[in-house]
C-alpha positions as CSV (number, residue, x, y, z in Angstrom):
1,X,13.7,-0.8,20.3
2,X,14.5,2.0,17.7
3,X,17.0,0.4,14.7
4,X,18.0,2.5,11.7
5,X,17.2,1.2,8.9
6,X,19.6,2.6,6.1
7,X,17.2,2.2,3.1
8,X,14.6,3.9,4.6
9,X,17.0,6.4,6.1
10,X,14.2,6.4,9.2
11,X,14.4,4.5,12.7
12,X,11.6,1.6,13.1
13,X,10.2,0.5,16.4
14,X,11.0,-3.6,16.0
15,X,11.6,-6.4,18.5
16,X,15.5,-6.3,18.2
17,X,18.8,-5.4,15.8
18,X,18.5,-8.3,13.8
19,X,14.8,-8.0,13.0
20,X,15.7,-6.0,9.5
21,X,17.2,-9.4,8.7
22,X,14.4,-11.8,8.5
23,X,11.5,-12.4,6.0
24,X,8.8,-10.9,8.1
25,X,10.0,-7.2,8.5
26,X,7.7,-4.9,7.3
27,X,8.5,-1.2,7.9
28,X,5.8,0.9,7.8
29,X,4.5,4.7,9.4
30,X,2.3,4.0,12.7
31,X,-1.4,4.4,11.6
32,X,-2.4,5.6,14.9
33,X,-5.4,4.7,17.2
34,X,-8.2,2.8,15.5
35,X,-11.7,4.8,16.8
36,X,-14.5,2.5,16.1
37,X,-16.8,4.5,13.1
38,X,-14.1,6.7,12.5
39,X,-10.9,5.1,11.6
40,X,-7.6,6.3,12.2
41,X,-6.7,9.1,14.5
42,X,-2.9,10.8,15.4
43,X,-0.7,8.1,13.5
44,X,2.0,9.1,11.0
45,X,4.7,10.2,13.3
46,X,6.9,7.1,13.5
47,X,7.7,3.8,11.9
48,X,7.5,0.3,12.9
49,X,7.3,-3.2,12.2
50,X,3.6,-3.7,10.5
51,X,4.0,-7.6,11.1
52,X,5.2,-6.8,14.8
53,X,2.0,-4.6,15.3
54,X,-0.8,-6.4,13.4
55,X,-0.1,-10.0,14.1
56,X,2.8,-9.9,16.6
57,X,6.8,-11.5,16.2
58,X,6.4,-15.1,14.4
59,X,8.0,-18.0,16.4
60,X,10.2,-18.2,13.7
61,X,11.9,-14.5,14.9
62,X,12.7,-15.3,18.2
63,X,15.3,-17.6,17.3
64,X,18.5,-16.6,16.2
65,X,19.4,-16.8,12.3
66,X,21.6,-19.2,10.7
């Protein structure tokens, strides 16, 4: 889902509205596809969660905060 976040002033793809809460948001532009001995190719265009994308939501994000 697309949030706002207001310090940023862009919209990141994360998991859900609460996600620019915790500890283990990490906004950051999309690098794109990875091409094996090229590198990166077409990212740049949006932002997302780089934790979300590299190593996936921690167990601790899917419950709610306290």
């Amino acid at each position: 889902m697309l949030v706002r976040d207001t310090k940023l002033d862009r919209s990141v793809e994360v998991r859900d509205k609460l996600c620019l809460k915790r500890p283990c948001y990490w906004p950051r532009l999309d690098p794109g596809r990875f091409v094996q001995s090229i590198g990166y190719r077409g990212g740049g265009k949006c932002w997302l969660c780089g934790t979300r994308e590299i190593h996936g939501c921690p167990a601790s994000s899917h419950q709610p905060l306290s």
